[in-house]
C-alpha angles and dihedrals in degrees: 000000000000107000136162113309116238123200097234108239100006095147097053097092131043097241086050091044096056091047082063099048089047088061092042093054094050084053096047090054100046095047084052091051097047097041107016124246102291114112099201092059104043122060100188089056099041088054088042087051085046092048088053097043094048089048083047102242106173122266093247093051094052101048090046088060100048088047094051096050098049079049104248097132128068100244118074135210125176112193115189128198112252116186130194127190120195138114139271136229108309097022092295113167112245129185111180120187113199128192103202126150084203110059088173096064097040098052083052098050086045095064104048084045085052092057103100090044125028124279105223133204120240129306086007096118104010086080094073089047127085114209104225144161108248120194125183106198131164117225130250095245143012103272096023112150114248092189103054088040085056097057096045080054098043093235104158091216147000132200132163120297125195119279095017098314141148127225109205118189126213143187098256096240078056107053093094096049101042086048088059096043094061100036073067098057091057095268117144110225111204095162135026129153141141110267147175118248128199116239094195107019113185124248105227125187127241085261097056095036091084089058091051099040093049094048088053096054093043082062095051100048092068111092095226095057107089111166116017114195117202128198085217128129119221 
């Protein structure tokens, strides 16, 4: 399916890294302004604060930013989501969601990015997605059934992760409780987030792929841009 594209190896170096950190700290604060600083009862914040761990941002990053964004310290920042709809090189299917306290500056930076695809209006594109929950968990041990634990969960589907991972898909209402679900049934969850899927991702050849690729990661590389969904099959 069409998932969340991911620049391979963007943590390996420091610029790239803090590019990433930078992302991960506009999430944190908006989850902690939506839904306060507690952890427990907020879910967005509580899968932001797992992403940064897990990309190792430092512990006073990352309650600075926490505190920041629930407003308990003096300086203020709003971010807004911001979301663009529009096509890659060779008709692909792009959704891009931007946190930007400056929309301005990032319509204006969408479009020159757009150039080598097609900027769409609204809904242009968003019609061909499903929002949905999506969790990558390890199992418990070595032959457990990810199916049947699926269905205890009341994930709607699983496929392969990386690393021996599963990939479990929710309704989006859903993606808390399932989460919790299989983290009781002994599953370790190290991702989980709301997402955009592709109903009809497009099959490219070898020789398309680069176009694609380097207009992704184009994307990526603006500060503003945090999630970027792709119609593209693996």
């Amino acid at each position: 399916m069409g998932a969340q594209w991911k620049h391979k190896g963007r943590t390996e170096h420091a610029a790239a890294k803090g590019k990433l950190f930078t992302k991960l700290v506009k999430e944190i604060m908006v989850a902690a302004k939506a839904g306060g600083s507690d952890p427990e009862n907020n879910p967005r914040l509580r899968m932001a604060m797992d992403a940064a761990k897990k990309a190792s941002m430092p512990r006073d990053t990352l309650e600075r930013a926490i505190k920041k964004g629930a407003g308990e310290l003096d300086e203020q920042v709003n971010y807004e989501l911001v979301t663009y709809e529009g096509f890659a090189p060779h008709q692909v299917p792009v959704i891009v969601e931007c946190l930007t306290e400056n929309k301005n500056r990032t319509a204006t930076n969408i479009r020159i990015l757009f150039r080598k695809g097609q900027l769409a209006t609204s809904g242009a594109v968003s019609w061909d997605f499903n929002r949905r929950g999506v969790i990558e968990a390890t199992p418990p041990a070595p032959g457990t059934d990810a199916e049947t634990a699926a269905i205890e969960a009341g994930a709607q589907d699983v496929e392969p992760a990386d690393e021996g991972a599963t990939r479990f898909v929710t309704e989006a209402a859903e993606l808390d409780t399932v989460s919790k679900a299989l983290a009781g049934q002994g599953w370790k969850v190290s991702a989980q987030s709301l997402a955009w899927l592709a109903k009809n991702p497009v099959q490219l050849d070898d020789a398309a792929r680069p176009d694609v690729e380097a207009f992704l990661e184009g994307l990526d590389g603006d500060d503003d841009v945090q999630n970027i969904y792709v119609g593209l099959k693996d």
